[in-house]
Residue frames as a rotation matrix with the C-alpha (Angstrom) as fourth column:
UNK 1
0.578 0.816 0.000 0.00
0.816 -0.578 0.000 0.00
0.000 0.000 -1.000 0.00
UNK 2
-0.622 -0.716 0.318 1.42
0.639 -0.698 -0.323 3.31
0.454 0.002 0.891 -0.74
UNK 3
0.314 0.624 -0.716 0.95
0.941 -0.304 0.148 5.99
-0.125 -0.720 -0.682 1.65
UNK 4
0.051 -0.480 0.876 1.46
0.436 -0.778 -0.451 10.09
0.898 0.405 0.170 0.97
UNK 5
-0.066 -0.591 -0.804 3.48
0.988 -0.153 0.032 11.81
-0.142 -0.792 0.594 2.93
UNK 6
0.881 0.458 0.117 3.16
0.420 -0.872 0.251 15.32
0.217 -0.172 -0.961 4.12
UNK 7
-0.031 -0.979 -0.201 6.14
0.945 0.038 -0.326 17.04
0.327 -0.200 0.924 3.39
UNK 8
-0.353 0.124 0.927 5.36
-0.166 -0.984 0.068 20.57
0.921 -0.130 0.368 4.73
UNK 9
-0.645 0.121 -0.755 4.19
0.744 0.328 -0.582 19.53
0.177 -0.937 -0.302 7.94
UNK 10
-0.740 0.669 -0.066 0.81
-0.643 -0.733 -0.223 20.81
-0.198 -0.123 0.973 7.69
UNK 11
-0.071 0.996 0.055 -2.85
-0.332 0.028 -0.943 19.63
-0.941 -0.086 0.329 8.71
UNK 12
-0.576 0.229 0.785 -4.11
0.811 0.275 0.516 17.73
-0.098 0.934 -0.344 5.20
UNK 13
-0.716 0.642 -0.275 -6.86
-0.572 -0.765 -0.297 20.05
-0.401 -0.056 0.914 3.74
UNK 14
-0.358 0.649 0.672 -10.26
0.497 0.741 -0.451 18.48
-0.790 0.172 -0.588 3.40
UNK 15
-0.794 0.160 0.586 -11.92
0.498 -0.379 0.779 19.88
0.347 0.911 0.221 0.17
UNK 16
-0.837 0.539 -0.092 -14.77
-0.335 -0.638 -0.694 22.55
-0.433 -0.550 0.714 1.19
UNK 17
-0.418 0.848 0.326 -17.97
0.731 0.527 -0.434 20.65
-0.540 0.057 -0.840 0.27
UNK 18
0.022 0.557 -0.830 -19.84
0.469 -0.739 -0.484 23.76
-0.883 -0.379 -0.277 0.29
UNK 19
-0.423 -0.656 -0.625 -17.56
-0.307 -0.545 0.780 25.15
-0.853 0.522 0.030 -2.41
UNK 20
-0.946 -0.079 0.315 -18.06
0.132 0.793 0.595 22.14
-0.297 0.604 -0.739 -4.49
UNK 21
-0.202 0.978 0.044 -21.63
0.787 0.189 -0.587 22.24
-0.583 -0.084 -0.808 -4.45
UNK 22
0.766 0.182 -0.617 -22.41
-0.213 -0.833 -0.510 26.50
-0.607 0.522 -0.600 -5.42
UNK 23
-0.530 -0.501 -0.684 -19.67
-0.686 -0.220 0.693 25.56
-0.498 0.837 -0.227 -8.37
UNK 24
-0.808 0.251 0.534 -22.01
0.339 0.938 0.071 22.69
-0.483 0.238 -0.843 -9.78
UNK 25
-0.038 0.991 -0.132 -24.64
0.756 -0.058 -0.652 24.83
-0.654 -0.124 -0.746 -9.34
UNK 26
0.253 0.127 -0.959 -23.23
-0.142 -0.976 -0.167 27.68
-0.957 0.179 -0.229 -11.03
UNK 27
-0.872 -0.176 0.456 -21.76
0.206 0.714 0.669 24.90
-0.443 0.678 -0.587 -13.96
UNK 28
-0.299 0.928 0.224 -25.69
0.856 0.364 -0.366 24.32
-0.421 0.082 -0.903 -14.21
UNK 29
0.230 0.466 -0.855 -26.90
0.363 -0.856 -0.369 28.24
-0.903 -0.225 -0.366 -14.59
UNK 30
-0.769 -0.561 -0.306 -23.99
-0.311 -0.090 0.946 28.69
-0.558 0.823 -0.105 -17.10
UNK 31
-0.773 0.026 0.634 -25.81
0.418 0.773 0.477 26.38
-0.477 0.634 -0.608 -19.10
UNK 32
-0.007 0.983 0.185 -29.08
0.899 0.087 -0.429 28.02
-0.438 0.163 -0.884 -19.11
UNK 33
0.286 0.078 -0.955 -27.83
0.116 -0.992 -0.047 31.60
-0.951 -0.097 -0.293 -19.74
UNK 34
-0.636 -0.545 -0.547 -26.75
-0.540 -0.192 0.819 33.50
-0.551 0.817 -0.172 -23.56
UNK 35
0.089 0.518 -0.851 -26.38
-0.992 0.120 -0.030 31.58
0.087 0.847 0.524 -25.94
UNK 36
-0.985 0.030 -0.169 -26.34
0.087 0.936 -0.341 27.61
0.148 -0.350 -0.925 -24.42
UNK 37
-0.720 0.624 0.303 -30.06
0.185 0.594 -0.783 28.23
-0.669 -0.508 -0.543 -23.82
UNK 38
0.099 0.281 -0.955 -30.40
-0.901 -0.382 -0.206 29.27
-0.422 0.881 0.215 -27.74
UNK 39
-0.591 -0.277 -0.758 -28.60
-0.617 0.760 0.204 25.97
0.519 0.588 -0.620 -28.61
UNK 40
-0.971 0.239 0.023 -30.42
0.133 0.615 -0.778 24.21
-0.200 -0.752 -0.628 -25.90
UNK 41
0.027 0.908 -0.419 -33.66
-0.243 -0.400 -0.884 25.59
-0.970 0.126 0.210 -27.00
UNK 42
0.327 0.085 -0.941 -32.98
-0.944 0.084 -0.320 25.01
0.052 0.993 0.107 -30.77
UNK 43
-0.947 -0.250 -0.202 -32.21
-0.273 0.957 0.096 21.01
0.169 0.146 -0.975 -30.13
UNK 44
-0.727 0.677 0.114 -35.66
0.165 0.334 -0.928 21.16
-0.666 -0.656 -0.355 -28.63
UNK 45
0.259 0.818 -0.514 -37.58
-0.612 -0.272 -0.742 22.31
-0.747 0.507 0.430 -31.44
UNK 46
-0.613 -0.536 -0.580 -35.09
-0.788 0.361 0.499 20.12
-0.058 0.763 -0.644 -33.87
UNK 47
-0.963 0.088 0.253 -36.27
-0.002 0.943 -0.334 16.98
-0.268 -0.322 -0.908 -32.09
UNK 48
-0.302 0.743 -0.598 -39.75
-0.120 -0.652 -0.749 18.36
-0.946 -0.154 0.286 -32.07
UNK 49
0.355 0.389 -0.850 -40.03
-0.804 -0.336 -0.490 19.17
-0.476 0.858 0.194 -35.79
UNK 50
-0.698 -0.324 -0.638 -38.24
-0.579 0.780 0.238 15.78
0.421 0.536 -0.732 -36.86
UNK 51
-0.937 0.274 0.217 -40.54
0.195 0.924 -0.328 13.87
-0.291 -0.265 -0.919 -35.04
UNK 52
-0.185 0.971 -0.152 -43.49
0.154 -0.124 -0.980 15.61
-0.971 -0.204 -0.127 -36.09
UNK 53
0.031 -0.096 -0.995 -42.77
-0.999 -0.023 -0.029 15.74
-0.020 0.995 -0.096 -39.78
UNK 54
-0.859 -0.107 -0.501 -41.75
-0.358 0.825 0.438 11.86
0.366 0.555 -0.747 -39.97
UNK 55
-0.584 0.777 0.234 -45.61
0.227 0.433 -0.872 11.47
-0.779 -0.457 -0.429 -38.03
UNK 56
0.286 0.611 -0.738 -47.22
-0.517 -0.551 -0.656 13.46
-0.807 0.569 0.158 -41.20
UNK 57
-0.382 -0.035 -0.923 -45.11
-0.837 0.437 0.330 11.47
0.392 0.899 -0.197 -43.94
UNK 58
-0.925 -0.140 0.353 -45.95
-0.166 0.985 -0.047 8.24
-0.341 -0.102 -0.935 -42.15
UNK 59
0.293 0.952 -0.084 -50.56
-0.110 -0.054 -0.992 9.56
-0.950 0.300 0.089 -42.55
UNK 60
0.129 0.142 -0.981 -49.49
-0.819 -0.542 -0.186 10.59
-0.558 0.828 0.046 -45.99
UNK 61
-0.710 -0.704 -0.002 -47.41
-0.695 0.700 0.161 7.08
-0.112 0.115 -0.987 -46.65
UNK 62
-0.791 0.377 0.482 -50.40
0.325 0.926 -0.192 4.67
-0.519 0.005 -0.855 -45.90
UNK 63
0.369 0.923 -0.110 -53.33
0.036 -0.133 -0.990 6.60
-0.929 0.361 -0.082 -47.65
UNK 64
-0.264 -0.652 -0.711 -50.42
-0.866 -0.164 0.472 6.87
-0.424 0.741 -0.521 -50.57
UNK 65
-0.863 -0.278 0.422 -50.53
-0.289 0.957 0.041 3.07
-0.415 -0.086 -0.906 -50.44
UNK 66
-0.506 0.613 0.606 -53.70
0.205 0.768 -0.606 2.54
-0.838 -0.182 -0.515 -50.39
UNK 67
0.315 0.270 -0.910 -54.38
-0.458 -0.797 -0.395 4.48
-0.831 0.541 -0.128 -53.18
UNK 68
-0.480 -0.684 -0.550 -51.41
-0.868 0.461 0.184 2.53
0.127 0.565 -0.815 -55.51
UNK 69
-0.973 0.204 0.111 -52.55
0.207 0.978 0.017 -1.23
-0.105 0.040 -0.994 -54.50
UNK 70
-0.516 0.615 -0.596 -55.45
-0.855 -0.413 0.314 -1.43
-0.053 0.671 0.739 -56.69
UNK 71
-0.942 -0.168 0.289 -56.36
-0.199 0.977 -0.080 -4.27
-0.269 -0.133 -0.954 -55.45
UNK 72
-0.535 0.744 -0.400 -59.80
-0.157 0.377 0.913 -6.93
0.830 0.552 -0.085 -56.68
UNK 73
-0.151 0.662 0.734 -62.30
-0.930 -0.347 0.121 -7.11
0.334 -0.665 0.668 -54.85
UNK 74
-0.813 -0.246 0.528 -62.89
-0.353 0.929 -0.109 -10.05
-0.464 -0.275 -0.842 -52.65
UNK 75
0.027 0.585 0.811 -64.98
0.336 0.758 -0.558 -12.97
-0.941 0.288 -0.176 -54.75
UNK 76
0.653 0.569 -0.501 -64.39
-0.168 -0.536 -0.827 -10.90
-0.739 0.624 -0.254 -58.07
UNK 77
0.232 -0.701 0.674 -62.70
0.813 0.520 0.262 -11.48
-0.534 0.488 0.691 -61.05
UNK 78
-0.307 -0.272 -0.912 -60.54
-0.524 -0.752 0.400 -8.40
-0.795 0.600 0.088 -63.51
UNK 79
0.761 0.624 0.176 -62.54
0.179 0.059 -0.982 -7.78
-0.623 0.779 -0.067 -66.10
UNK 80
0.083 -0.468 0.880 -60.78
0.993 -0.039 -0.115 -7.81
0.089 0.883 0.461 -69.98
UNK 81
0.096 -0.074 0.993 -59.39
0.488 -0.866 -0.111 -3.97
0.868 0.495 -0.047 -70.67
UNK 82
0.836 0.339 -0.432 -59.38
0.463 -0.012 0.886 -3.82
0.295 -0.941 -0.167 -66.67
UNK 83
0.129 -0.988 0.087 -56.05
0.077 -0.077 -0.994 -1.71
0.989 0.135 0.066 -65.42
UNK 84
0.862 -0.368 -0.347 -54.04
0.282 -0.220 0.934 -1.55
-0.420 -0.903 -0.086 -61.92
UNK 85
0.180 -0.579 -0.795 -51.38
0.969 -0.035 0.245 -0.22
-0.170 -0.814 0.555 -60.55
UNK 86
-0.014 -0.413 -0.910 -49.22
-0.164 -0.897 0.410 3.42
-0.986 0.155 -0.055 -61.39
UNK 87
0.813 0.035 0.582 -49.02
0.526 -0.472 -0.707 5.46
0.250 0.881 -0.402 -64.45
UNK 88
0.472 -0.524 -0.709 -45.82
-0.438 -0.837 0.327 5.97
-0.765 0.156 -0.624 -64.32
UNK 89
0.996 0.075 -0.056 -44.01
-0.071 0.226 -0.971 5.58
-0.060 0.971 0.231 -67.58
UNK 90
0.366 -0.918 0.151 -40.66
-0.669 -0.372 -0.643 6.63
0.647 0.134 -0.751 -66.80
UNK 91
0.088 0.203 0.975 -40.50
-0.928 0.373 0.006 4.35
-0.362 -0.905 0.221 -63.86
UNK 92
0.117 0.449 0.886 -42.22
0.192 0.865 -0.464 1.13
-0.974 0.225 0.015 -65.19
UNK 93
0.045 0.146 -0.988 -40.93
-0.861 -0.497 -0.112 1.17
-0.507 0.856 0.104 -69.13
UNK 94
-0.881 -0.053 -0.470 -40.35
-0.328 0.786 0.525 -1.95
0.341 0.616 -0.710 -70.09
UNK 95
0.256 0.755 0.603 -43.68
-0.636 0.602 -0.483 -4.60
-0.728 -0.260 0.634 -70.56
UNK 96
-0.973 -0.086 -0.213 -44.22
-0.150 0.940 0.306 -7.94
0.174 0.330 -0.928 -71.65
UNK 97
0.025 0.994 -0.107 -47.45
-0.990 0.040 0.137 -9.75
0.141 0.103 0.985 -72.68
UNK 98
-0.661 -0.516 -0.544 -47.90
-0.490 0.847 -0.207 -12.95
0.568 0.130 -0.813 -71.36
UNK 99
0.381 0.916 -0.123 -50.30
-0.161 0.197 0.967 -15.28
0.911 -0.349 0.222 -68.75
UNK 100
-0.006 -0.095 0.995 -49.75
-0.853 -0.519 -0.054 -15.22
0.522 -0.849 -0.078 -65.30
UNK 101
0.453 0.211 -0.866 -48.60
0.152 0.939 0.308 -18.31
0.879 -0.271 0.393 -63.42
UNK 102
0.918 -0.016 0.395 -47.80
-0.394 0.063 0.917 -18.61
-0.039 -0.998 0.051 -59.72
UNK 103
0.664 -0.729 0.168 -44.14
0.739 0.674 0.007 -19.31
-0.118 0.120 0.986 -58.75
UNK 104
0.575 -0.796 -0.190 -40.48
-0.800 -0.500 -0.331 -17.89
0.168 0.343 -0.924 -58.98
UNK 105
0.660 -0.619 -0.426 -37.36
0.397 0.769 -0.502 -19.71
0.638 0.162 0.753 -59.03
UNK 106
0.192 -0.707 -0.680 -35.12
0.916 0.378 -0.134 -20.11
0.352 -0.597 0.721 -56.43
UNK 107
0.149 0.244 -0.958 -36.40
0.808 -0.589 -0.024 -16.69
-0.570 -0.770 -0.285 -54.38
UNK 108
-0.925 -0.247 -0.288 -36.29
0.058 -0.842 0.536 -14.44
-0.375 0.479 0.793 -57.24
UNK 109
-0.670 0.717 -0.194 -39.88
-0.598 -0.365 0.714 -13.16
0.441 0.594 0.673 -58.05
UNK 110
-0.811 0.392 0.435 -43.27
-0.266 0.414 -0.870 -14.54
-0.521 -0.821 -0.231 -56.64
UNK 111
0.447 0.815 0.369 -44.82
0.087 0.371 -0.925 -15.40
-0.890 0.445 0.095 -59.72
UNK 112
-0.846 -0.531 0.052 -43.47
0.110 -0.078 0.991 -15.69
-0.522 0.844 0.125 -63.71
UNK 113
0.185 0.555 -0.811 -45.14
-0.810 -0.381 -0.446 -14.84
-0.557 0.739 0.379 -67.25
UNK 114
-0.325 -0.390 0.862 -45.08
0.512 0.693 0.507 -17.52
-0.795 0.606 -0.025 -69.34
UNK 115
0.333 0.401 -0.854 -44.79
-0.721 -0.476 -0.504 -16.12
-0.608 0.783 0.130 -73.09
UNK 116
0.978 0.209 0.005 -44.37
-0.097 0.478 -0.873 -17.10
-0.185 0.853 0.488 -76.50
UNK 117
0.405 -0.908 -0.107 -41.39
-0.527 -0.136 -0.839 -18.60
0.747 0.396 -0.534 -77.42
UNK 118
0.584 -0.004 -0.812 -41.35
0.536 0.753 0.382 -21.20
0.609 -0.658 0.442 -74.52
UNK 119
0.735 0.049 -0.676 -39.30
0.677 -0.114 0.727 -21.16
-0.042 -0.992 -0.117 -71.24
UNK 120
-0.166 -0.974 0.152 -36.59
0.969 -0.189 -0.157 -19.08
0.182 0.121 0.976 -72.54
UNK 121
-0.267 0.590 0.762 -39.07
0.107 -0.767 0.632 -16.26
0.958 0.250 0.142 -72.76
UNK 122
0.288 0.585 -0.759 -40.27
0.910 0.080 0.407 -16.67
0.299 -0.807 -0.509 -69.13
UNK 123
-0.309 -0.279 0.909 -40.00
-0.158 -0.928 -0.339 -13.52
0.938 -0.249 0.243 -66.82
UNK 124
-0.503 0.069 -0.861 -39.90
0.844 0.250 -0.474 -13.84
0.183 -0.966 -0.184 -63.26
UNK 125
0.013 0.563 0.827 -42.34
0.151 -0.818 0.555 -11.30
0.989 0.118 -0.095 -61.96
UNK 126
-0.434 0.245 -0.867 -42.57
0.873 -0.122 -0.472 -9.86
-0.221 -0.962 -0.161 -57.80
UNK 127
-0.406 0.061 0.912 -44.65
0.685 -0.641 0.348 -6.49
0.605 0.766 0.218 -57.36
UNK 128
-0.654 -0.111 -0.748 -44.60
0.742 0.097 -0.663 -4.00
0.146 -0.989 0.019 -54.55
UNK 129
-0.757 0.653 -0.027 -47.62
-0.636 -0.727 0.259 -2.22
0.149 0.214 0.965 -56.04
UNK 130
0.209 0.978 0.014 -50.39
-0.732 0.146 0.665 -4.79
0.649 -0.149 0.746 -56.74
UNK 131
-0.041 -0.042 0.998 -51.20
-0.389 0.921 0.023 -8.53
-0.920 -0.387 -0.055 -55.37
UNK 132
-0.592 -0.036 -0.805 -50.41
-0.738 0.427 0.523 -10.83
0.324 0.904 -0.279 -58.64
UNK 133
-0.947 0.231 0.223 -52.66
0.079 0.841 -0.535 -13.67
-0.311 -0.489 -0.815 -57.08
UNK 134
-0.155 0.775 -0.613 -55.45
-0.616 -0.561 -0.554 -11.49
-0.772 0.292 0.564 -58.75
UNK 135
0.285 0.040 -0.958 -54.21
-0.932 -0.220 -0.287 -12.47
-0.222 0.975 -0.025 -62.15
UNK 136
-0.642 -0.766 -0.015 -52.88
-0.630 0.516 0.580 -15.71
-0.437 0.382 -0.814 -62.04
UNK 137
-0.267 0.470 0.842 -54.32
0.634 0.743 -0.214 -17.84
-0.726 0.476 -0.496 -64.95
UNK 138
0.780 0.602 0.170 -54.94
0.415 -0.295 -0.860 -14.85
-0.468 0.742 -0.481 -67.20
UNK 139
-0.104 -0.656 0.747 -53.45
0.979 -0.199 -0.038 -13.07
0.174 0.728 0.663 -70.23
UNK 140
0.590 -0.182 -0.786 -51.68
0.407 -0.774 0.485 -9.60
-0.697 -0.606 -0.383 -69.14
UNK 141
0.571 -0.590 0.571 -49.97
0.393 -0.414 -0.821 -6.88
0.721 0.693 -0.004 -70.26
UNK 142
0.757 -0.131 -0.641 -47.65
0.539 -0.431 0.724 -5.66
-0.371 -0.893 -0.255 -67.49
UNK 143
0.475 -0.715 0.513 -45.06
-0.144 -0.639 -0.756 -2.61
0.868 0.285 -0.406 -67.26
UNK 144
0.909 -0.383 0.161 -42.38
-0.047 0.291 0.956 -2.76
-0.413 -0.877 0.246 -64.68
UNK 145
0.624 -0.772 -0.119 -39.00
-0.780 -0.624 -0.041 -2.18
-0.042 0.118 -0.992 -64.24
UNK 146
0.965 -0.058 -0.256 -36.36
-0.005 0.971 -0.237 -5.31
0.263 0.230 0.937 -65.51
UNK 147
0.400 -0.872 0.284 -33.67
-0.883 -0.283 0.374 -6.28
-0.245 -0.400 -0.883 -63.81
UNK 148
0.332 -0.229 -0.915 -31.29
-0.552 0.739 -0.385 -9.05
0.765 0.633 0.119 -64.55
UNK 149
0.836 0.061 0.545 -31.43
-0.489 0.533 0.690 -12.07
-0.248 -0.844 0.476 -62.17
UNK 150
-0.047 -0.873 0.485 -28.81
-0.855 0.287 0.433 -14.41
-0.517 -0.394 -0.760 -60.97
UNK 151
-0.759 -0.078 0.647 -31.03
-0.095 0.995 0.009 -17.64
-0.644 -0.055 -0.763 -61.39
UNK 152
0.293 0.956 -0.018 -34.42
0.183 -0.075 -0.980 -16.40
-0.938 0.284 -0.197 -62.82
UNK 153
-0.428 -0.174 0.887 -32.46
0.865 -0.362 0.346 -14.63
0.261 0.916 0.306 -66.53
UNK 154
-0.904 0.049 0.425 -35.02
0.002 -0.993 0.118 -11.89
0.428 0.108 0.897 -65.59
UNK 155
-0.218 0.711 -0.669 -37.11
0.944 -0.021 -0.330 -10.33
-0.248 -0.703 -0.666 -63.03
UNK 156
-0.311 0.649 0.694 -39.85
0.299 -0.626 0.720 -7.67
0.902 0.431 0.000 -63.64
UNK 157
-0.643 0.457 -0.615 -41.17
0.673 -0.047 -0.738 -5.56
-0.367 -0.888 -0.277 -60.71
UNK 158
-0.160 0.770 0.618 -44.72
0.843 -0.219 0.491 -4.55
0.514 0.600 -0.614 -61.93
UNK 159
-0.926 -0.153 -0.345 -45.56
0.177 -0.983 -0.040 -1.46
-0.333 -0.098 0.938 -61.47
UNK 160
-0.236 0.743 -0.626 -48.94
-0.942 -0.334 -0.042 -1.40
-0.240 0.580 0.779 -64.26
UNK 161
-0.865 0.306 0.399 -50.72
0.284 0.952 -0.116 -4.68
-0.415 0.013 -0.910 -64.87
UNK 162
-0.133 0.823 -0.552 -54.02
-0.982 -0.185 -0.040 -4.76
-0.135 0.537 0.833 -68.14
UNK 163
-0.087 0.667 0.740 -56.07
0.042 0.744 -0.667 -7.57
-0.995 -0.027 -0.092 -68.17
UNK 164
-0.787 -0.047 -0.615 -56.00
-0.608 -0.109 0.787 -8.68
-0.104 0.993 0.057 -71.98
UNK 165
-0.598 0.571 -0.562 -58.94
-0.169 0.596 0.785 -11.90
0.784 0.564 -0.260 -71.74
């Protein structure tokens, strides 16, 4: 154990408590005064206005949604000439015409087109606009953006989906 030694041969000094205490306090005041209770005052509205802005996109977000998933009605069938999803063109440019079948390949897409021109022609389809479960068994037109799969050759995220029969 080491022990300090008092060379001066004087009384330790205890620290003044007291002292300690009205400097903490005055630490504290600091803070609130100028310009600490501008910066302190402007985190508080930051927080504030970030949390109330990502509450307004989230209302805006689901009535967005619902708006985009065009979804059939329950027991109905899409009529011929029938469209869903977005108009956007720029977005969704590429389409293929083709019948809807249920299925992707090895986790790429959640359903495929079978066209003319056998399986080589297939397109893997997935589509965070409609529900494809509408369509499967009929002849579509769909638009949607193409991307080139690992395993699938090509995957299509619909975007627009016409009922052709």
């Amino acid at each position: 154990m080491i022990e300090e030694i008092n060379l001066d041969n004087q009384p330790p000094q205890e620290p003044n408590q007291a002292e300690g205490k009205l400097r903490r306090s005055r630490d504290w005041s600091a803070l609130i005064k100028g310009k600490n209770l501008a910066l302190v005052l402007g985190v508080v509205v930051i927080v504030f206005l970030g949390a109330f802005s990502g509450w307004l996109l989230s209302n805006t977000a689901s009535s967005t949604r619902e708006e985009l998933q065009s979804q059939v009605g329950e027991g109905q069938k899409p009529q011929k000439g029938e469209e869903f999803g977005v108009q956007d063109k720029d977005t969704f440019s590429d389409h293929a015409i083709g019948e809807v079948a249920e299925g992707g390949i090895n986790g790429e897409g959640t359903h495929h087109l079978l066209r003319e021109g056998g399986p080589s022609q297939t397109v893997f389809l997935f589509s965070s606009v409609l529900d494809l479960n509408d369509f499967i068994g009929r002849k579509v037109e769909v638009w949607g953006e193409t991307f080139s799969a690992e395993k699938a050759g090509w995957l299509m995220d619909i975007g627009k989906l016409k009922v052709l029969d």
